[in-house]
C-alpha positions, 0 to 999 in steps of 0.5 A: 518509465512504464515498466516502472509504472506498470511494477508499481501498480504491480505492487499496488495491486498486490498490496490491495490483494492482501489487504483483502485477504487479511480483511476476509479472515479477521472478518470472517465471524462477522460475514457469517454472522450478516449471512445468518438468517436472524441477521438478513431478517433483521436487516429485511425489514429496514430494507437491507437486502444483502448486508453481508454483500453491502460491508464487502462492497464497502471494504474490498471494492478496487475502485472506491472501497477502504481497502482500495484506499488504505493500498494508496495509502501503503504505497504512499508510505512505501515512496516515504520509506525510499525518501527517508532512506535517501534522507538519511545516507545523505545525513550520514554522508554530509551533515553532522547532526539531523535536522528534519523540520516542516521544510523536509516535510513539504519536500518530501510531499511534493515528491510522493504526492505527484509520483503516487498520483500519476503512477496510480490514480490519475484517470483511474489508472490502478483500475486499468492494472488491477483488471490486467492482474486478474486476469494472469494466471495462477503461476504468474499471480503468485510469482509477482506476488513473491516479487512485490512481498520481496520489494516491500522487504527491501524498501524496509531492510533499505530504511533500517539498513539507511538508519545504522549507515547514518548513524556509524557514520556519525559515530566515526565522522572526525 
């Protein structure tokens, strides 16, 4: 179980790194606008000493910035991918027709919820992962992070793949 734990964290913090990445490229314009001399004059007269600091904070933080948030988020969708998957194999197995309603919902909630909770979030345990992550070497950051863009790959590949198994079995049930 805590390999388990410990490779989804892996996953968690990888998710959290590119996010980061993507939110430093498509940000850069910004970030070197806020380090302009205009801009920090601007924003030392209201206070703001280092506001390009204060967005980044505010954006790449691991323990309350946004794209700490949106990573859970990631990882919630990825656990609805697995469930839908699991969903729709078994409709294409056993049922004749799709019937998601509000009751499939709330099954599959109590199911992602906890899982995302105890396996990251409870007493702040991704913290504890992110600061063991960063602290691995190069060759080894990038070999998980080859692993985990694999595992997203599969769980999305598994969801189309789980999509056309339910619906060939539909079209050749008797």
């Amino acid at each position: 179980m805590e390999n388990i734990i410990w490779f989804w964290n892996l996953v968690h913090y990888n998710v959290f790194v590119w996010r980061n990445k993507v939110t430093n490229f498509l940000l850069s314009p910004f970030f070197k606008f806020l380090g302009s001399s205009t801009a920090r004059n601007f924003y030392n007269k209201r206070g703001v000493l280092d506001p390009d600091l204060i967005v980044k904070d505010a954006l790449l933080n691991t323990s309350n910035g946004t794209n700490s948030i949106r990573s859970g988020g990631t990882m919630g969708m990825l656990l609805l991918f697995i469930c839908l998957s699991v969903y729709l194999i078994y409709t294409g197995l056993f049922d004749t027709k799709i019937t998601f309603g509000i009751i499939h919902i709330v099954i599959i909630s109590i199911i992602i919820i906890p899982i995302n909770y105890f396996t990251l979030f409870k007493q702040r345990r991704y913290l504890k992962y992110f600061e063991e992550f960063t602290n691995l070497s190069k060759d080894k950051r990038s070999k998980y992070s080859w692993i985990c863009f694999g595992f997203i790959l599969l769980v999305i590949f598994f969801l189309i793949g789980s999509f056309m198994f339910m619906d060939h079995m539909f079209h050749h049930k008797n």
